[in-house]
N, C-alpha and C positions, 0 to 999 in steps of 0.2 A: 636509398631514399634521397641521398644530395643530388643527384642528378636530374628529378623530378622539381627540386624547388625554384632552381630557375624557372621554369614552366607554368609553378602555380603561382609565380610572382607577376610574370605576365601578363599569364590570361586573363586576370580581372581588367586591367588597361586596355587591353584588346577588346573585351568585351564593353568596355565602358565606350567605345570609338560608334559605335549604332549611329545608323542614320538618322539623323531628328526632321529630316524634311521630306517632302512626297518626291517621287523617282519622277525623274524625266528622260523625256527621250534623247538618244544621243545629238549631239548637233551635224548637221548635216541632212539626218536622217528621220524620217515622220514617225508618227504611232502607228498600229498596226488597223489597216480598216476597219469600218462598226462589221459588224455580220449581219447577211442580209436584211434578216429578222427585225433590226434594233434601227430606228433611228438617229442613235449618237453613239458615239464612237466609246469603245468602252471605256472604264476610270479604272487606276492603273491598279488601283486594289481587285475591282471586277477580275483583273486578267493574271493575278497571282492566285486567287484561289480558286485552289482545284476545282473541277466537275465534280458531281457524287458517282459519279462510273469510276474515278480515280480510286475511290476511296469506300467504295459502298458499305452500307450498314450489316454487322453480323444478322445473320437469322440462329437463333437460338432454338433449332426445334429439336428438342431431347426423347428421346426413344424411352417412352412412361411404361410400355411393358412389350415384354416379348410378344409377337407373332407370328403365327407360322404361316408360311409361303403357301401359297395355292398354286395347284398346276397351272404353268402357261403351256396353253397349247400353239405358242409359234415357237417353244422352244424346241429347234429341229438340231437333228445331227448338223455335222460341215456337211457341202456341198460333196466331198472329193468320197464318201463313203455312202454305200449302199444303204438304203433301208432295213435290209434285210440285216444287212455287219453294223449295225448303229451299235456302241458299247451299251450294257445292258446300264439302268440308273442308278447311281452309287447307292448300296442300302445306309439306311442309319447305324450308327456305330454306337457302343456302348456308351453310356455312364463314366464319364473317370471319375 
């Protein structure tokens, strides 16, 4: 455990160090152009937060009761075996 206290004696001072002012761009160097769409260049907050493709919303759709499958009739053998040699369809199996 002593080797960890340096660490948490730290990291509060580290953490206290946060930027209090909005980001700019390096010098030398401009922002990145608007998109074509837009006309002004985006704010720098605009260009930190993710897309919703980054991060998309869960879909919660819960399976409320069993159903049984109906024949698909494109469910065909593979290509590399006869019609005729297709394995027969697994039967249903017992109850455990």
């Amino acid at each position: 455990m002593k080797p960890f206290a340096p660490v948490l004696l730290i990291a509060p001072l580290i953490a206290g160090c946060g930027l209090r002012e909005p980001l700019q761009p390096v010098e030398g160097q401009s922002a990145p152009p608007a998109p074509a769409a837009m006309n002004r260049p985006l704010t720098t907050q605009e260009m930190m937060t993710p897309p919703p493709i980054a991060r998309p919303q869960r879909v919660d759709e819960l399976l409320r009761r069993s159903e049984e499958r109906t024949d698909d009739r494109f469910d065909m053998p593979p290509p590399d075996l006869p019609v005729d040699e297709a394995p027969p369809p697994p039967e249903d199996e017992e109850p455990r």
